[in-house]
C-alpha beads as a LAMMPS data file, in Angstrom:
LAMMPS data file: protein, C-alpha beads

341 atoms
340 bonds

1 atom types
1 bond types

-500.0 500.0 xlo xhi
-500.0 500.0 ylo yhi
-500.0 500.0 zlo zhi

Masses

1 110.0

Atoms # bond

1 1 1 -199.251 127.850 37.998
2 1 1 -195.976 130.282 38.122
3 1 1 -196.659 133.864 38.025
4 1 1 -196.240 135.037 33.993
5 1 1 -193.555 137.148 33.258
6 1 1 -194.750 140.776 33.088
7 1 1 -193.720 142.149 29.377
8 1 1 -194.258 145.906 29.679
9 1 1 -195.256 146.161 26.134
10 1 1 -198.733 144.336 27.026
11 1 1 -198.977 146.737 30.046
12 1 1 -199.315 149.701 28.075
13 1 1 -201.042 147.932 25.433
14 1 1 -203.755 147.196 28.432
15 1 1 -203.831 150.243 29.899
16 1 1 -204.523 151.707 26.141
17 1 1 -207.521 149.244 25.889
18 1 1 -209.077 150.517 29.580
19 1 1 -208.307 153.969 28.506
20 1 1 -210.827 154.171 25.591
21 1 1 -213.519 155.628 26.690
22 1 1 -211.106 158.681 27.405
23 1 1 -211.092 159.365 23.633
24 1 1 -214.679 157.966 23.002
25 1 1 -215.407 161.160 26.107
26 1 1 -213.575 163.979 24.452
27 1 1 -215.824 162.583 20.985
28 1 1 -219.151 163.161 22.821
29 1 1 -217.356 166.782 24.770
30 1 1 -216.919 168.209 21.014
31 1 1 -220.584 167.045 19.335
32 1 1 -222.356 168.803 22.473
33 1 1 -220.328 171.494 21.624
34 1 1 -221.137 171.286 18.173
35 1 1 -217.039 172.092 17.009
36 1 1 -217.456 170.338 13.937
37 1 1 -220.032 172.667 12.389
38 1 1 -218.500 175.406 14.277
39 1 1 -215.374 175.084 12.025
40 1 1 -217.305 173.991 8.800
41 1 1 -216.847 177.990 7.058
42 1 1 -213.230 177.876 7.732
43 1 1 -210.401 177.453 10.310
44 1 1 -210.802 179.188 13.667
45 1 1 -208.715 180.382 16.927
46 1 1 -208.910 179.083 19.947
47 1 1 -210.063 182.526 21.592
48 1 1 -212.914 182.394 18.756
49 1 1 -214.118 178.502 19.786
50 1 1 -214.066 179.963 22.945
51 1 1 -216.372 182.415 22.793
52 1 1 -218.443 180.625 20.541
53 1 1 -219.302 177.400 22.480
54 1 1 -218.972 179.580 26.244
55 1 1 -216.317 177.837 27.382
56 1 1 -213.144 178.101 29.169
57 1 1 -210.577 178.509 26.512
58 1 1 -207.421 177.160 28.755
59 1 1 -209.498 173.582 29.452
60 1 1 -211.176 173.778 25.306
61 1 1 -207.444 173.737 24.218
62 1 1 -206.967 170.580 26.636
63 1 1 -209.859 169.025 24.691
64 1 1 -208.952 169.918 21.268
65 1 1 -205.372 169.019 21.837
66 1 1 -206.432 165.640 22.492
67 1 1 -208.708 164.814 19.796
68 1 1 -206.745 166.335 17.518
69 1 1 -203.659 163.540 18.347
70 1 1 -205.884 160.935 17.497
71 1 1 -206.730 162.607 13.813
72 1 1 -210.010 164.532 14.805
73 1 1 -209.710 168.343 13.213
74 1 1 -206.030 169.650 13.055
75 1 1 -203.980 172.125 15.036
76 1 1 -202.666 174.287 12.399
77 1 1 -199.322 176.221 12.715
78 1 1 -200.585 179.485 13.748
79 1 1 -202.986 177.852 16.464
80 1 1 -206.086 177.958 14.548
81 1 1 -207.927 174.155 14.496
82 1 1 -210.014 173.477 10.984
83 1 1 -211.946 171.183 10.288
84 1 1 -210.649 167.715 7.944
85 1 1 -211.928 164.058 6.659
86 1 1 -212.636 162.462 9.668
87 1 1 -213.642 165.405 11.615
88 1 1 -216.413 166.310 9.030
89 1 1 -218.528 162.931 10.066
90 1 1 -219.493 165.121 13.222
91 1 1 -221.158 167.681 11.468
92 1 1 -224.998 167.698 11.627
93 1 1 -227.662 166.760 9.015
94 1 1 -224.724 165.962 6.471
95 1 1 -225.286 161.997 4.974
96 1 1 -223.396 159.526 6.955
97 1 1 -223.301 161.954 10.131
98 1 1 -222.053 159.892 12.872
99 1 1 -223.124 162.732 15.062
100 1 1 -226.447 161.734 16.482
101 1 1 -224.960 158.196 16.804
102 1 1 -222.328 159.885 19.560
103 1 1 -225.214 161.754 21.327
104 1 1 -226.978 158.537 21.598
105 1 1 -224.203 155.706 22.241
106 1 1 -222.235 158.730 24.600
107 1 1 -225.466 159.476 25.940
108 1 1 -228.457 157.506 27.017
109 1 1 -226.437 153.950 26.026
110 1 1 -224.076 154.516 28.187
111 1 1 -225.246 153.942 32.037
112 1 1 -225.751 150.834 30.032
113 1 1 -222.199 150.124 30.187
114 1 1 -221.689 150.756 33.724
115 1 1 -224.043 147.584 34.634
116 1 1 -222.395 145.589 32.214
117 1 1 -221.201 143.137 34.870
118 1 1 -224.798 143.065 36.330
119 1 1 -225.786 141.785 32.850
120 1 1 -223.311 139.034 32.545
121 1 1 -223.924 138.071 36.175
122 1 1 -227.773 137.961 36.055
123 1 1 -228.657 137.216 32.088
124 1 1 -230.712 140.441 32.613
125 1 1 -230.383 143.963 30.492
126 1 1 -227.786 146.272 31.873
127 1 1 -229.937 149.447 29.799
128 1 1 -233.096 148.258 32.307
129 1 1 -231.119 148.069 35.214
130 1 1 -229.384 151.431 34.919
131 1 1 -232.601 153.427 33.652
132 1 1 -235.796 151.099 34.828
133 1 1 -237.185 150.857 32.007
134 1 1 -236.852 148.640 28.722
135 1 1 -234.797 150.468 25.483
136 1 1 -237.743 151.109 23.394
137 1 1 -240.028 152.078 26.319
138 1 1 -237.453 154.794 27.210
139 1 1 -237.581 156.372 23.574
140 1 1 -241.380 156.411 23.489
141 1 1 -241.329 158.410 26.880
142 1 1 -238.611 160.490 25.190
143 1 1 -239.296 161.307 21.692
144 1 1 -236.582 163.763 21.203
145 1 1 -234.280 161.417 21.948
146 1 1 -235.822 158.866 19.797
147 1 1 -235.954 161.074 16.746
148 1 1 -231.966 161.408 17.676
149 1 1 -231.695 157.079 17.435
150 1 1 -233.719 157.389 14.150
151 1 1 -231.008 159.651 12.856
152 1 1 -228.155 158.027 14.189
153 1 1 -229.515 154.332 12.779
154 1 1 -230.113 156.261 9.425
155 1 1 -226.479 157.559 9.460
156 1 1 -224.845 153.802 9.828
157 1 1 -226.989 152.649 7.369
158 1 1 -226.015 155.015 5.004
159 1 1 -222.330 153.502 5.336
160 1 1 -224.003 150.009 4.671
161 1 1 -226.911 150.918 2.058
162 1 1 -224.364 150.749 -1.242
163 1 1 -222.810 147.439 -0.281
164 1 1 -226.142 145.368 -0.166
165 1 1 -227.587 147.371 -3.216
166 1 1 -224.517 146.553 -5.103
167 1 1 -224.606 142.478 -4.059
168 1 1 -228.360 141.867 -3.907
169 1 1 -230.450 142.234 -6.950
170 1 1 -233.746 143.671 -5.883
171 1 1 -235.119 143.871 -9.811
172 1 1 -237.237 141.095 -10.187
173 1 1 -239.804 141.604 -7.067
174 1 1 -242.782 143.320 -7.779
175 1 1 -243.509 144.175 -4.007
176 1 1 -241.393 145.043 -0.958
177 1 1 -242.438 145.273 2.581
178 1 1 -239.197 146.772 5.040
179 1 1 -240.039 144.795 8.598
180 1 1 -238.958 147.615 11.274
181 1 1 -237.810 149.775 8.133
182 1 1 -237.237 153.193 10.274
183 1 1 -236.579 156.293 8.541
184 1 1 -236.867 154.369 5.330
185 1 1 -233.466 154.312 4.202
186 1 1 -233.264 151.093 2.953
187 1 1 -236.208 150.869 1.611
188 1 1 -235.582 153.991 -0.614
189 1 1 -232.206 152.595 -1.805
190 1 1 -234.230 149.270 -2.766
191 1 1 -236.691 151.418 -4.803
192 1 1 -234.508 153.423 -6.218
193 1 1 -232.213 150.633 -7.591
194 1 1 -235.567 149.044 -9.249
195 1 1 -237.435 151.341 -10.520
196 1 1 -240.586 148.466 -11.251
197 1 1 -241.151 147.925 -7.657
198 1 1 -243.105 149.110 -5.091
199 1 1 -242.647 149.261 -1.187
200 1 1 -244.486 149.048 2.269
201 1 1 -242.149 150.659 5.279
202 1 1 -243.578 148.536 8.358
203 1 1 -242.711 150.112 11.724
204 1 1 -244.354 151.279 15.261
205 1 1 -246.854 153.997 14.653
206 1 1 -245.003 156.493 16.552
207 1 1 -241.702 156.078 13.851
208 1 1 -243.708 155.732 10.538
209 1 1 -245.336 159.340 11.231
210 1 1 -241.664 160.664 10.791
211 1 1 -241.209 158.770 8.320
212 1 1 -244.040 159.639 6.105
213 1 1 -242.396 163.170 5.733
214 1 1 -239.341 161.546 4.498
215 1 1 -240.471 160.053 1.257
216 1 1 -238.890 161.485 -1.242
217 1 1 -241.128 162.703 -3.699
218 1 1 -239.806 161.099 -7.103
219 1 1 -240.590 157.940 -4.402
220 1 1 -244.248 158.937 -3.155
221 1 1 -246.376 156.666 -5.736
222 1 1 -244.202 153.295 -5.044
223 1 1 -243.988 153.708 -1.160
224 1 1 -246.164 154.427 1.494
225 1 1 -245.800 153.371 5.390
226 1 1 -247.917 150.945 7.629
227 1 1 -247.790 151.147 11.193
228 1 1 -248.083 148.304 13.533
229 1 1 -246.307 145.661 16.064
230 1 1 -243.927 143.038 13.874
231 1 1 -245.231 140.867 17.426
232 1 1 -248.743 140.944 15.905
233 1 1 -249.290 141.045 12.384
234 1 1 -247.031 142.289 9.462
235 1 1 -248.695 143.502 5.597
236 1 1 -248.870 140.387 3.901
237 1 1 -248.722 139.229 0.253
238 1 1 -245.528 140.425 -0.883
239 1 1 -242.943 138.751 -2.937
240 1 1 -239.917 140.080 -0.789
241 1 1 -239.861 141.117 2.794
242 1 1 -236.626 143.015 4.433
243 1 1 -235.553 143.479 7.606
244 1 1 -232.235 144.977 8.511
245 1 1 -230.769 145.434 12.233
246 1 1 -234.226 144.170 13.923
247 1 1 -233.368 140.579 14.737
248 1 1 -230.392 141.038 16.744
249 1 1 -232.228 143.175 18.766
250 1 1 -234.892 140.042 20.246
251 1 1 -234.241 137.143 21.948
252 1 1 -234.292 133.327 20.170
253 1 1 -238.233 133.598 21.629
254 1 1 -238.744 136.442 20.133
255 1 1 -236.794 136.462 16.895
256 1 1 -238.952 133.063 16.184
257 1 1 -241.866 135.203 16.584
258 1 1 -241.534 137.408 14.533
259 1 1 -240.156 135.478 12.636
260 1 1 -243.337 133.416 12.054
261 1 1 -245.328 136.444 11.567
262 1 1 -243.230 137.008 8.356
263 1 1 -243.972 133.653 7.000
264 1 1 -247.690 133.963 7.819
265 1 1 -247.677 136.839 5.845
266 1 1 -245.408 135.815 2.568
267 1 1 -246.828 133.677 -0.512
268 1 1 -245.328 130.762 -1.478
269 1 1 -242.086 131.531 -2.783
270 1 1 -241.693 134.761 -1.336
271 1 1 -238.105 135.366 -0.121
272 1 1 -236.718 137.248 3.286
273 1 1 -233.656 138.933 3.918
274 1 1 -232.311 138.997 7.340
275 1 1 -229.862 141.650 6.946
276 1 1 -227.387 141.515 10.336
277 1 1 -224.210 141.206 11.486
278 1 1 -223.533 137.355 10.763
279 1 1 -220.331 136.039 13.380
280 1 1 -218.451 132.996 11.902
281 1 1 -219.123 129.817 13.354
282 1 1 -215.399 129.299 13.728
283 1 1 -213.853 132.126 14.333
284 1 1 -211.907 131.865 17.951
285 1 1 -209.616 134.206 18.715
286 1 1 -210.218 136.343 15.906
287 1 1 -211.765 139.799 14.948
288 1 1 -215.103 140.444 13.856
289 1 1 -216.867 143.260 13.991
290 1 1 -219.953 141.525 15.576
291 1 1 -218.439 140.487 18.296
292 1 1 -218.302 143.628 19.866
293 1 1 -221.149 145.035 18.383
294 1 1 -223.127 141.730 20.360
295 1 1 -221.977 143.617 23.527
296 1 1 -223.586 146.905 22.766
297 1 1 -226.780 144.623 21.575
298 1 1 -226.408 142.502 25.077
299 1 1 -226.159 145.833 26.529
300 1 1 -229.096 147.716 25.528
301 1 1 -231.605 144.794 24.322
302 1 1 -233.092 141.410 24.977
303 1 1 -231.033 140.111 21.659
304 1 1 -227.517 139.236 20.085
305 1 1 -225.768 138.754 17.525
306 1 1 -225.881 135.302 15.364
307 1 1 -223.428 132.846 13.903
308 1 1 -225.230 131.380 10.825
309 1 1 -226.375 128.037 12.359
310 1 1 -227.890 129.949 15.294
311 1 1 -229.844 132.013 12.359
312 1 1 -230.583 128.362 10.913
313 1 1 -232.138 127.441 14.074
314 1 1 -234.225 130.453 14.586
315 1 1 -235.204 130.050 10.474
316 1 1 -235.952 126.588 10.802
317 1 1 -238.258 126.961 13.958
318 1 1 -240.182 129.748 12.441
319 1 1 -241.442 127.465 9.164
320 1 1 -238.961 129.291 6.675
321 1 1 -236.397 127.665 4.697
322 1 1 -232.873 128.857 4.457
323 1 1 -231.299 129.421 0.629
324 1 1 -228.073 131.388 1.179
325 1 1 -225.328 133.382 3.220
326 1 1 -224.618 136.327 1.124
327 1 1 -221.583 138.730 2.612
328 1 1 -221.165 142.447 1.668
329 1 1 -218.574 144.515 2.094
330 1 1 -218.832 145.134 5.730
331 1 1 -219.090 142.933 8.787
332 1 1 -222.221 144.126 10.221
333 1 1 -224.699 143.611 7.140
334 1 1 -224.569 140.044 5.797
335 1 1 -227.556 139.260 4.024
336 1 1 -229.363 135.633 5.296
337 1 1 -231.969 134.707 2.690
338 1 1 -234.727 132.716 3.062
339 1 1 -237.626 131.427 1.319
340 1 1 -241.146 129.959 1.718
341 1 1 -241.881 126.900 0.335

Bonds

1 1 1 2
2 1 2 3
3 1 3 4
4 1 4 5
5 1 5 6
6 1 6 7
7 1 7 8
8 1 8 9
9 1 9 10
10 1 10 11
11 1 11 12
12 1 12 13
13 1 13 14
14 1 14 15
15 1 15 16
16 1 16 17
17 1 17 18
18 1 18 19
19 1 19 20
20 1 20 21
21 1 21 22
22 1 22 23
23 1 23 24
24 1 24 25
25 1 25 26
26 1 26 27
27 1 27 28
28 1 28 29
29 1 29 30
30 1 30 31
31 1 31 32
32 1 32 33
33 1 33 34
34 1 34 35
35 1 35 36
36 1 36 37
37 1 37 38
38 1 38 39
39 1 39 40
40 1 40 41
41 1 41 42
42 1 42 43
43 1 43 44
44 1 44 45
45 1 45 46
46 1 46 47
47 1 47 48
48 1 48 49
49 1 49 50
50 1 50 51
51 1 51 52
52 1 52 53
53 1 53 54
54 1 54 55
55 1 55 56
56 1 56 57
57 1 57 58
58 1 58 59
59 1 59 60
60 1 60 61
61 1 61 62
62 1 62 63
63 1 63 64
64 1 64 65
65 1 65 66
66 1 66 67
67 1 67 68
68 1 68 69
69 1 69 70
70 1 70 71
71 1 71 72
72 1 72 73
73 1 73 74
74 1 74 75
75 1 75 76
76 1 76 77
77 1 77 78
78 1 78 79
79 1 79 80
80 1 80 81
81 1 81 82
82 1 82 83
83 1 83 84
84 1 84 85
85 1 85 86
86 1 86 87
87 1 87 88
88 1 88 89
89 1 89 90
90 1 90 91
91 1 91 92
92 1 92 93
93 1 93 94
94 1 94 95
95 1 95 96
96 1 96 97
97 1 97 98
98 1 98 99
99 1 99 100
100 1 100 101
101 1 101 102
102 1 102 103
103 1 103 104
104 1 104 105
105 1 105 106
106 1 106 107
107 1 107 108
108 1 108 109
109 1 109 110
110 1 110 111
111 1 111 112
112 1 112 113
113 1 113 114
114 1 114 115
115 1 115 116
116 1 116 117
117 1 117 118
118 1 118 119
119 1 119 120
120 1 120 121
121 1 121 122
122 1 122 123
123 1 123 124
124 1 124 125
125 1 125 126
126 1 126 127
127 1 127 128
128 1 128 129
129 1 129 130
130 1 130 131
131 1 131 132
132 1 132 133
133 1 133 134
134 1 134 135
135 1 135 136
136 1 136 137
137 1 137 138
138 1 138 139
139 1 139 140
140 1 140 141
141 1 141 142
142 1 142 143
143 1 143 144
144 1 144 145
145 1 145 146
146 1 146 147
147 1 147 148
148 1 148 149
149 1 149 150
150 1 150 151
151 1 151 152
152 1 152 153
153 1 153 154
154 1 154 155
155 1 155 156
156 1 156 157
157 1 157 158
158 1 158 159
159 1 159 160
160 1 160 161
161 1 161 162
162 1 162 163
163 1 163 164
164 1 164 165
165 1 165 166
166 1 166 167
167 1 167 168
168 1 168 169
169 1 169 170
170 1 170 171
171 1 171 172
172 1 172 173
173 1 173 174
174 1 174 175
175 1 175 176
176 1 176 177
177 1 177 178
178 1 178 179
179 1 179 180
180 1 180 181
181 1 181 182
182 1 182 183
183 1 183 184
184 1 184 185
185 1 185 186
186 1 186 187
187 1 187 188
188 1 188 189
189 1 189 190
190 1 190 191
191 1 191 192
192 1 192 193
193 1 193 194
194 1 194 195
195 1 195 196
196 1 196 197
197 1 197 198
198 1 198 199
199 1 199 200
200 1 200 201
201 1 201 202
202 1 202 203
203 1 203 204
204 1 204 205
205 1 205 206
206 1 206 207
207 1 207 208
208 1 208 209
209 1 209 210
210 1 210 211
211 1 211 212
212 1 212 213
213 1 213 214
214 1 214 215
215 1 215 216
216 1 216 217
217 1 217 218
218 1 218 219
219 1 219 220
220 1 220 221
221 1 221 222
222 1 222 223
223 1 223 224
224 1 224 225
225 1 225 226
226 1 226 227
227 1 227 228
228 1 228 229
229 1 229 230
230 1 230 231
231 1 231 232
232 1 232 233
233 1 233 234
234 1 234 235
235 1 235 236
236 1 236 237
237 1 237 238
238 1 238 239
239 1 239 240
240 1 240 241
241 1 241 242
242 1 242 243
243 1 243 244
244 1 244 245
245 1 245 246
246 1 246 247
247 1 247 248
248 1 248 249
249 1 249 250
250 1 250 251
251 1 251 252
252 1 252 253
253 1 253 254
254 1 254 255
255 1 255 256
256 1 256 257
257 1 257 258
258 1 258 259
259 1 259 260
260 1 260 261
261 1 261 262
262 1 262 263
263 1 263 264
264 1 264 265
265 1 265 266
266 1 266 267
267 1 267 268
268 1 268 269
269 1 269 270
270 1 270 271
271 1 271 272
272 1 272 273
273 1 273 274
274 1 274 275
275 1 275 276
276 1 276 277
277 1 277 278
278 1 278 279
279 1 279 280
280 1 280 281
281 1 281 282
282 1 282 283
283 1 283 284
284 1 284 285
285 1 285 286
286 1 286 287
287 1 287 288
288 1 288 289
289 1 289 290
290 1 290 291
291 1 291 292
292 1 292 293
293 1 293 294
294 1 294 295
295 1 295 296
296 1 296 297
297 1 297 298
298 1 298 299
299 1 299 300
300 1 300 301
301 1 301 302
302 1 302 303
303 1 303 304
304 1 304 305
305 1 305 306
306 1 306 307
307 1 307 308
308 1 308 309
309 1 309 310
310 1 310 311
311 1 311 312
312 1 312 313
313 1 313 314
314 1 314 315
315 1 315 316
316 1 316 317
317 1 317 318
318 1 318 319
319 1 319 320
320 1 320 321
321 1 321 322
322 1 322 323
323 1 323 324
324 1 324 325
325 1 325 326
326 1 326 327
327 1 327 328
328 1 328 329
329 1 329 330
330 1 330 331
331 1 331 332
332 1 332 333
333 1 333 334
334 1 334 335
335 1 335 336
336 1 336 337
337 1 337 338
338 1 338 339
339 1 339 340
340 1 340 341
């Protein structure tokens, strides 16, 4: 085969693409130095950042300078930065805050990364390799760090939670269980939007103590939480069960499993919603936002991200019966429903 001609355009277009994690580096650099909240009163100098996060103000001005090209805060005339749109999702314990999800992907994740090949190679998880330990094991042995996941998984689904309330009507169950429902975010949405129904939030013991605190208390006599393994046994009976961003997170195995312990639980007629990032089936070449997100998930866990006949499959195998591919507004929260018949 003769050597390709080399178009210059697609150099620099490939160095850009290697050079990513420059930008994604200077993200996590400001959130440990908390500049977004810093600047939330008002525009400040450089000499005042300075001072106020301890560091060297010749080498903060490199860092600012940089994230500030690619639309983070903005350098104003006289030298002073303030804060703006996109800067603002870095400020802490605001709704949406992308912060925690920096800490954590710029954090922890990332060794991850940097045994990427070792995953590919070996089928095995890169986030084991490069801390010895499986993902969840790691944020039971450290808490504060898993209190920082719960807050950065309750951030992206606040970007998500309008689109399915807004496509799915939730009105006519009487009784929702949330399979691996977290902080409780979705169930609260799902309550919220219908005001006749009640809710279970099913997680690990060690997440549903947090979450406990977080019912809201217009909320308290239509949810309360259950803690146990989705491996084991899940609260049975209700008419709808939920479960958003677990799946992809298990392997075929042990999607099918729990899977199964969702249908052993329903009634007849009782629906699921597999709420994940669905990849077309035919979709070579193209963009989806699942694509990539399947490497972070191949990554950090066991699981991936499905096209719709590999959800068929795992459906199918696990007794339920599949009614409908439902898409939202975003790539990463299709909504695969199935029933029990």
């Amino acid at each position: 085969m003769e050597k390709l001609p080399q178009k210059p355009e697609l150099t620099f277009k490939m160095y850009e693409l290697i050079s990513g994690y420059w930008v994604a580096s200077c993200i996590r650099s400001a959130v440990q130095l908390d500049i977004a909240d810093k600047l939330l009163s008002g525009p400040k100098t450089l000499s005042q950042l300075a001072i106020e996060t301890e560091c060297d103000e010749k080498s903060l001005y490199r860092l600012l300078r940089a994230i500030t090209s690619v639309g983070i805060f903005n350098e104003k005339e006289d030298g002073a930065f303030e804060l703006n749109d996109l800067g603002a999702v870095l400020l802490s314990d605001v709704p949406g805050s992308v912060k925690p999800w920096a800490l954590a992907n710029l954090g922890e994740h990332y060794p991850a990364f940097g045994e990427l090949t070792y995953g590919v190679k070996t089928g095995k998880v890169p986030f084991e390799h490069a801390h010895g330990i499986p993902v969840w094991e790691y944020y039971k042995q450290n808490p504060e760090a898993g209190m920082n996941l719960a807050k950065a998984m309750a951030g992206m689904s606040g970007a998500v939670l309008k689109t399915i309330i807004d496509t799915y009507d939730f009105s006519s169950y009487k009784t929702v269980v949330d399979i691996g429902g977290g902080n409780g975010a979705l169930m609260f949405a799902v309550l919220n939007a219908s005001s006749e129904s009640t809710g279970i939030i099913f997680d690990e013991p060690y997440v549903i103590q947090q979450t406990a605190l977080l019912i809201p208390e217009d909320l308290k006599e239509r949810c309360t939480v259950f803690g146990g393994s989705f491996f084991e046994e899940i609260p049975a009976g209700a008419d709808l069960y939920t479960t958003k961003w677990v799946i992809h997170d298990w392997n075929d195995e042990e999607a099918i499993k729990i899977l199964s312990n969702v249908y052993k639980a329903m009634p007849t007629g009782g629906r699921l919603l597999i709420i994940d990032s669905v990849i077309p089936d035919d979709s070579r070449n193209t963009p989806h936002a699942g694509k990539l997100l399947d490497i972070n998930i191949m990554a950090m866990t066991t699981g991936k991200e499905r096209t719709l006949n590999e959800f068929k499959v795992l459906i199918e195998k696990a007794g339920l019966t599949f009614k409908r591919l439902i898409q939202t507004d975003t790539e990463v929260s299709s909504i695969v429903e199935c029933e029990k018949v």
